[in-house]
Each structure stands twice: as structure tokens, then as C-alpha cells.
N, C-alpha and C positions, 0 to 999 in steps of 0.2 A: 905066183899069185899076182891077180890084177892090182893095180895101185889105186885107192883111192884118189878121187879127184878133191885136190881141195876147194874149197871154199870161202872167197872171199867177203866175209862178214860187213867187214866196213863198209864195200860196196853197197853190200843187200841192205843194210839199214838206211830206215827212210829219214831225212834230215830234219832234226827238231828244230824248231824256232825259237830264238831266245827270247822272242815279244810272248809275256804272259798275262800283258795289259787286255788282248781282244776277250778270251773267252770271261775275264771277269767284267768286259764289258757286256757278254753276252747274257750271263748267267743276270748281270744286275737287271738289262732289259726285260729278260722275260719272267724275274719276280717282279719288277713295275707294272708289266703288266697284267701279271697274276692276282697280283694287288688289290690295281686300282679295278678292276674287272669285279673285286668283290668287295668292293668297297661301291662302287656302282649299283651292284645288286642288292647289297645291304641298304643302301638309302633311299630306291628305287623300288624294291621287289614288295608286292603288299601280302604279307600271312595274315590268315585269319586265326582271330583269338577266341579263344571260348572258354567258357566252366567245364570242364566234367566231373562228374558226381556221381557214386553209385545209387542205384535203387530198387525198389521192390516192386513186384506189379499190385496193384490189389483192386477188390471191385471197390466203384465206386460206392454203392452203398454197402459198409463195412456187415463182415458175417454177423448172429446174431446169435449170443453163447445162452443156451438155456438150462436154468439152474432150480431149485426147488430151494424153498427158504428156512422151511424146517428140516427135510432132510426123510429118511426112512429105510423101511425095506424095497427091496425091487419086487413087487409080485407080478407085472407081467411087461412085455417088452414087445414094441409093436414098430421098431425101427431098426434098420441097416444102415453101415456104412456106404455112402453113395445112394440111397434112396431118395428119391425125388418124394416130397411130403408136399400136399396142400398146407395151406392155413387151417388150423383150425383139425388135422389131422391129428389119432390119438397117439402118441410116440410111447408114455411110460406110466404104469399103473403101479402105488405105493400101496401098500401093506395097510389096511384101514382102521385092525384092532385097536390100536392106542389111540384114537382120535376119536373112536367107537367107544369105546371106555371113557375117557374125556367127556365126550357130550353127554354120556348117559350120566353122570356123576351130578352134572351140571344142572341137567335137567332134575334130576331129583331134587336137588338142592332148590332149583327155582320152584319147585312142587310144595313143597316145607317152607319155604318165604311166604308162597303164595297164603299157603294155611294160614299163616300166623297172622297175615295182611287180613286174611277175613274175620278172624278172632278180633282183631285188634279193634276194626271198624265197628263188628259188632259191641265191644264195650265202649268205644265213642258215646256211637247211637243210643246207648241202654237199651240194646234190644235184651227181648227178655229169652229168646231162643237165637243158637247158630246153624246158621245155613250156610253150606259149600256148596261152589258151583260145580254143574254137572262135570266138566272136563276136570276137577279135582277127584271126583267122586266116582270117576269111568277110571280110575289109573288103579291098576294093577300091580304096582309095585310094592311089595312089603312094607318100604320103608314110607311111603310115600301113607299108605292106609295108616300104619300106627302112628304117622305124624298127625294125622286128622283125628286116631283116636286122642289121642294127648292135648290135642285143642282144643277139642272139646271136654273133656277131661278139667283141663285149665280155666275154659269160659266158668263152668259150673261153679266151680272152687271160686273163685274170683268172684264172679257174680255175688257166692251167697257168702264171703264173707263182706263184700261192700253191702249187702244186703243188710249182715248182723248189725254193722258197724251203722249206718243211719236208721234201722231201728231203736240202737240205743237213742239216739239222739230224740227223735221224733215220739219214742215212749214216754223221755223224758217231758219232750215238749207238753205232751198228753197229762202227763200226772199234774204237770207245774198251771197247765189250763185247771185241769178240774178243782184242783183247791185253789184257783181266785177264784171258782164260782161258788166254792162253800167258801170262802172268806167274806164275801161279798155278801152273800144270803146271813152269815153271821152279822154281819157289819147293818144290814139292813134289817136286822130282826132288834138288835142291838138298839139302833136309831128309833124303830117303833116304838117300845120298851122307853126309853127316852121322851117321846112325846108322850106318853100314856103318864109317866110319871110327873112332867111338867104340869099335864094337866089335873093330876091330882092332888100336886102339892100348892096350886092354888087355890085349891079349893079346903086342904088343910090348916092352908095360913091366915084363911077367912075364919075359919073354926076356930081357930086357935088365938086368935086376939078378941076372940065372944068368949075364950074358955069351954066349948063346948070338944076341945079335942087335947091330948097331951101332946108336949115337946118330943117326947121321946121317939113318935112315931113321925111326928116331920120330920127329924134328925136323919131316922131310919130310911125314910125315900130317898133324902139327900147322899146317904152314903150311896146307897143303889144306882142313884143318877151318876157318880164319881164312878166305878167301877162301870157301869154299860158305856161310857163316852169315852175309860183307858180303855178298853173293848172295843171300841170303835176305830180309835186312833194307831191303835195296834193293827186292825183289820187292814187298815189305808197301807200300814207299812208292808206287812206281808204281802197286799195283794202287788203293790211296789215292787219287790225282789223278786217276787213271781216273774213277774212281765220282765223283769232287769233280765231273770235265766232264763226265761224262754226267749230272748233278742238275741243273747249266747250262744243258747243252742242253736239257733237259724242260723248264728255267725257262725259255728260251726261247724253246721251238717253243709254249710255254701262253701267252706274252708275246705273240707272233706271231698265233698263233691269235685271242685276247684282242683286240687291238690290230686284227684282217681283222675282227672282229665287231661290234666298236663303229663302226668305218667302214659298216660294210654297213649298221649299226640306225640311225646317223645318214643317212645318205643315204636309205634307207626311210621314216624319218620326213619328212625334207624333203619326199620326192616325194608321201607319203600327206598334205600339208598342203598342197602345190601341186593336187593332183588337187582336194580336197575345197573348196580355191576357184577350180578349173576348174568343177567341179558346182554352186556356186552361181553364177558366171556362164554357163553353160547354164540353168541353172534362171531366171535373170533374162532370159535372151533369149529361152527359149521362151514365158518371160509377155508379153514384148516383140510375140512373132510373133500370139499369143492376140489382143491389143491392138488390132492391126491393121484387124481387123471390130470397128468400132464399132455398138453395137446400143442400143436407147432404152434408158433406167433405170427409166422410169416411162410410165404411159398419159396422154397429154395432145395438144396441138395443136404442132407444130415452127412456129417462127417462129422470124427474124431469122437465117436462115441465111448461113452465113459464108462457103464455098468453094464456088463454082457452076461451076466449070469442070474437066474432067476434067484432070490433070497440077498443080491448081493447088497452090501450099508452104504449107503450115502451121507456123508455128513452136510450140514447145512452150507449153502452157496456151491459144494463141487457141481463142475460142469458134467451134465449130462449128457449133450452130444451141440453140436454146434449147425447152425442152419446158413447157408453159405448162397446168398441172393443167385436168381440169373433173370438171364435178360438186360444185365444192368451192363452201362459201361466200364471198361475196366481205365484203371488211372496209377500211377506210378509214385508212389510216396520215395521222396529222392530227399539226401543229404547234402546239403551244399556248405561248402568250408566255409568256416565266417571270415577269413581273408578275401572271400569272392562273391560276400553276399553284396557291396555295395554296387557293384555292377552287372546288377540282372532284376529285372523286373516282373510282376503279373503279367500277364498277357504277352508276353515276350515265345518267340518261335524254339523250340526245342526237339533235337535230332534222338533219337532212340535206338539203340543198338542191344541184342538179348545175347550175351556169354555165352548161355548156354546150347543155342544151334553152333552145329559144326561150318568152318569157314565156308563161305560163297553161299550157305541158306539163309544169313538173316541180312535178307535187306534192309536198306536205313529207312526208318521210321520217323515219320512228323508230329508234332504235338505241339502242344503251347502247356503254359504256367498259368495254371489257375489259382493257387492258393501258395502265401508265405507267409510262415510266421512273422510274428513284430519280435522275437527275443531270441537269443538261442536257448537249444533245448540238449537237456543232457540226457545222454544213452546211455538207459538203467540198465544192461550189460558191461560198458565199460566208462564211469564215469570220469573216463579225464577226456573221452571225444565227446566235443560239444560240437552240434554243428545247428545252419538252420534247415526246418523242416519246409520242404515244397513240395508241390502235387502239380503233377505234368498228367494234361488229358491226352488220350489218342482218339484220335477218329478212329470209328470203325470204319469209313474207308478204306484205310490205312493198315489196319489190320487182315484186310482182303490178301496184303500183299502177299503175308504169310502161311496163308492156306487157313483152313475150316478151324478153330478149336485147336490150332498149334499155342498160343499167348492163353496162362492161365494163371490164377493169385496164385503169390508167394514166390515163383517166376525171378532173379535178378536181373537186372536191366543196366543200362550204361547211358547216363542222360549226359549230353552234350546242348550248352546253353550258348551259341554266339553271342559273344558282345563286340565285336568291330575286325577293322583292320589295324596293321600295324607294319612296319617293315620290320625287316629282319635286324639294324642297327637299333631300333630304339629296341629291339628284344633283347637284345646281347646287353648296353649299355645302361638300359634302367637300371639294374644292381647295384652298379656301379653311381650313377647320376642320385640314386636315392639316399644311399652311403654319403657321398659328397652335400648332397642339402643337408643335412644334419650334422654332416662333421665342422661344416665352417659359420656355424652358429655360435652366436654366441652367448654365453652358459654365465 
């Protein structure tokens, strides 16, 4: 067998250096210069800073939710989802029986106010017959005819007991005339009788101091003269009291009269204040019936329609279907952190980027900041993000870039707000430099 050759090892290994100062001189060099290289670019290099914020696309002039106030049945349907509608186009016709029934009711009602308004005026007036006007007296309504018979019914009644009632009066008056004129005719027959006796008891009393007549018959005139002048005097009195109750009676039949006329101008008034909030509830149902054809408010696209089945209930404010502007521009309702509201302004330039195209189809997009709130506003999904609210316009320019009808509401968006440069050292170091102002305060 061959012999191996040996191998001298010692030889073959290559000879280490006991100097181990070069390479950690080397290593230190080129982390100095690693270093200072980025320490260099760090104080040197300028990054741009910005906001980004998410956001939504939306038209500028916001969609327009249409709702029905009372509410109803659905009885006919005259729109699609995605239908392009005019203004003024019929979209939803409501069930009109209840509101049909409502006015008729009403109207009846104002029919019987009216009646009563003519009755009432007629006992004002003291007319002596009631007259209804013909559009009372063309209604066909059962209720409406036996209201007019009971009015008239009522006038009669009324009438002839105001009637009875200052008959008495005025009969009285009559009787209490006619006997002052026989107390008077008494009183002046009375008076005659008086003179006639005057003059014959002068002529007795001349007799009678000749002796040609006896006492006993002077006496006898004289009593007769005493009796026809208490006759008299009594006549004065009764015809007195007379006149006293007949001033009474005038007081009265004016009291009476007074007393039928302020009833009749009260009850006139009630019913002229009942009528005239029967007229504003007709006047509110007839808007009711109006109400009923729902017709678009505006020119746009109906989406998100509500009731799709013919009979189906709406309660009052549910949305119907919603009318969604075009032609309009579209504009970006964006959230901005309230940490980054202090550095961005109205009218400031704003970069736009859409999530949703797949990479290399959405190019960047320009816009500006048209609108920012003064406060922040809290997100009634999740109230512990508060942020503030902006509105970033696009040119439609701009919108070119993206092809026809690709950017549409509701759309998420990516809104990038530049506020400056900065190098890459004050990036890294503000944390830090902000921490240090506040930590060596003193407290």
C-alpha cells in the first residue's frame, strides 16, 4: 500500500498578526462614516409633511330624502330604483279614503255652523221669517237637510216665545194706558161735578142768610163737594202708578229685548269662532288630500326606495325613496384629527387618492379645502372619535383623469393635506424636544 504523504500544517497556515488595534480601527472608521453620512441627511434632507385623513365622496349639493308627513297606504307607485325623475314628476300616490272621510265630516260640520250662523243673524235682525242661502239649501246631505229643518224648527220656537214674552209686556202696557184714560175721564167728570157744585152752593148761601133755603141742604152739597175732590185726588194717584207701571214695563220689555240680544250676539259669536276653526280644519285636510300625490322636489336619480309593494303602511316622516342631484359637482366630506387641525387651512391644496381602484388605476388627484368646521364634531356611530369636519372640492378636470363616471357618492377617498417641509432630524427628534420643553418646567 501507497504511504500517505504527510502534511505540513504549520507550514500551510497563514500567519496571524498579533496587531488587533487596525481592524477596530477600521470598523470605527466606517461607522463614522456611516454616521455622520446620516446625520448629514438627517439635517440636510427636506421630507414633506402632511395631514392625511379619511373621506367620503359626496355630491356637492347633498341627496334629497322624501318623506310624507302624515303617513298612509301605498296605492300606486310611479318610481324605480335608479330612475331618473324630473321635478315635479308623480313618484307615490296614498290611499285617499281617510282623508276623504275627514273632509266630508268637516264639511258637514261647516254645513250645521253655517245653518245656525243664519238662524242666529236672523233673531239679531228680528226678522220675522228664515231664509238659507241656496248652497245651504242645494246640499244633499241627510245630515246637513235635517240640520236646516231644526233651525228652522228652532227660529219658530224662539221667535214665538220671545214673541209671548213681550206681548205680555206691551198688553200690560195697554191695559195700564187704558185705565189712566178712564181715571182721567173720572177725574175730569169728578172736577165738573165740583164746579157745578161750587156754583150752586153760592148761590145756596145767598138763600140761605135771606132764610129762603135750609142748612141741611147746604151741608148736603158740601159733603158731595168733599167726596168728588177725595175722587179726584185719588184719580191723580192712580193715574200716577199707572204711568209708574207702564215706565216698568218699557224698562222691561228694553231689559228683555237687551237681555234676547246679547244671547243671540253670544251665541253668534261662539258659532262664528267654531265655524272659523271648522275652516281651518278643512283648510288643513284639504292640504292633507293635496299631500296624497307625492311628486319629486327636484331633478335627480330616485334610489333607496322604501315602500315597493302596492297596500304597503308608511308611518309618518319614513323615507320614501331618496332623489340623489346630477350634474352637480362632487366634493369629499373628510375627517381631520384634531391634533392636525391647527395646521391646515380653507383654501389650502389637497392630494386625493380612491382605495377602492386597484393599484396603478387611481392616479393622484387635486383639490383644495373649501369648508372647516370652527369646533369639533362627534361621530354619532362612535362617540369617542371626535374629529373636525372638511370638505375638499375636485375639479372636474381632474376627474377626466379617471375615466367617464368611475368617482361616485359614498365612494372612500384618501385626503392628503401638505403643510411644509421638514428634515428628517427634526422628524425623529420633535418627540423627544417636546417631552424635554415640558419636562424642565417648572411646576
Amino acid at each position: 500500500m501507497a504511504e500517505r504523504p504527510e502534511l505540513d500544517f504549520e507550514r500551510a497556515a497563514p500567519e496571524v498578526s498579533g496587531d488587533w488595534r487596525k481592524p477596530l480601527r477600521a470598523g470605527l472608521l466606517v461607522t463614522l462614516l456611516c454616521g455622520g453620512g446620516f446625520v448629514g441627511w438627517a439635517v440636510s434632507a427636506p421630507l414633506d409633511s402632511a395631514v392625511v385623513a379619511p373621506g367620503i365622496v359626496a355630491v356637492e349639493g347633498s341627496k334629497q330624502i322624501v318623506q310624507h308627513f302624515e303617513g298612509g297606504i301605498i296605492q300606486e307607485i310611479h318610481v324605480e330604483d335608479g330612475q331618473l325623475v324630473q321635478e315635479g314628476d308623480l313618484l307615490f300616490v296614498l290611499d285617499p279614503t281617510p282623508s276623504l272621510a275627514t273632509l266630508g265630516v268637516l264639511t258637514t260640520e261647516r254645513a250645521i255652523r253655517a245653518a245656525q250662523e243664519t238662524r242666529l243673524m236672523a233673531e239679531r235682525d228680528r226678522k220675522d221669517e228664515l231664509v238659507f242661502s241656496e248652497q245651504l239649501l242645494a246640499s244633499t246631505s241627510p245630515t246637513v237637510v235635517k240640520a236646516i229643518e231644526d233651525e228652522q224648527a228652532s227660529f219658530k220656537r224662539r221667535r214665538d216665545l220671545r214673541e209671548v214674552q213681550e206681548n205680555v209686556l206691551i198688553n200690560k202696557k195697554d191695559t195700564l194706558e187704558e185705565e189712566i184714560l178712564g181715571l182721567e175721564a173720572e177725574r175730569a167728570s169728578s172736577e165738573e161735578q165740583v164746579t157745578q157744585i161750587d156754583r150752586e152752593l153760592d148761590g145756596l148761601k145767598v138763600l140761605l142768610k135771606r132764610g129762603l133755603t135750609s142748612l141741611t141742604r147746604v151741608t148736603t152739597l158740601e159733603r158731595e163737594k168733599s167726596r168728588l175732590e177725595a175722587t179726584i185726588a185719588r184719580s191723580r194717584t192712580d193715574v200716577a202708578k199707572a204711568r209708574r207701571a207702564i215706565g216698568e214695563a218699557d224698562l222691561e220689555l228694553a231689559q228683555q229685548r237687551a237681555d234676547w240680544q246679547s244671547t243671540v250676539l253670544n251665541e253668534l259669536i261662539e258659532v262664528r269662532r267654531l265655524l272659523a276653526e271648522t275652516d281651518e280644519r278643512i283648510k288643513i285636510a284639504k292640504d292633507v288630500l293635496d299631500r296624497l300625490h307625492i311628486y319629486a322636489p327636484r331633478t335627480g336619480i330616485a334610489q333607496a326606495r322604501g315602500p315597493s309593494t302596492i297596500g304597503a303602511v308608511i308611518r309618518s316622516g319614513d323615507t320614501l325613496v331618496e332623489i340623489a342631484p346630477v350634474d352637480q359637482n362632487l366634493v369629499i366630506n373628510a375627517q381631520i384629527p384634531p391634533q392636525n387641525v391647527d395646521v391646515i387651512n380653507i383654501g389650502q391644496a389637497a392630494e386625493i387618492r380612491f382605495p377602492n381602484f386597484k393599484a396603478g388605476e387611481s392616479p393622484l388627484l387635486y383639490g383644495k379645502m373649501i369648508a372647516l368646521s370652527n369646533d369639533r364634531v362627534k361621530d354619532p356611530q362612535d362617540p369617542k372619535n371626535d374629529y373636525f369636519f372638511a370638505r375638499i372640492e375636485i375639479d372636474k378636470n381632474e376627474l377626466e383623469k379617471l375615466g367617464e363616471d368611475r368617482v361616485r357618492a359614498g365612494m372612500a377617498a384618501q385626503i392628503i393635506l401638505p403643510t411644509g417641509e421638514r428634515t428628517a432630524g427634526e422628524y425623529l427628534l420633535q418627540p423627544l424636544t417636546d417631552r424635554l420643553r415640558v419636562a424642565f418646567r417648572d411646576r
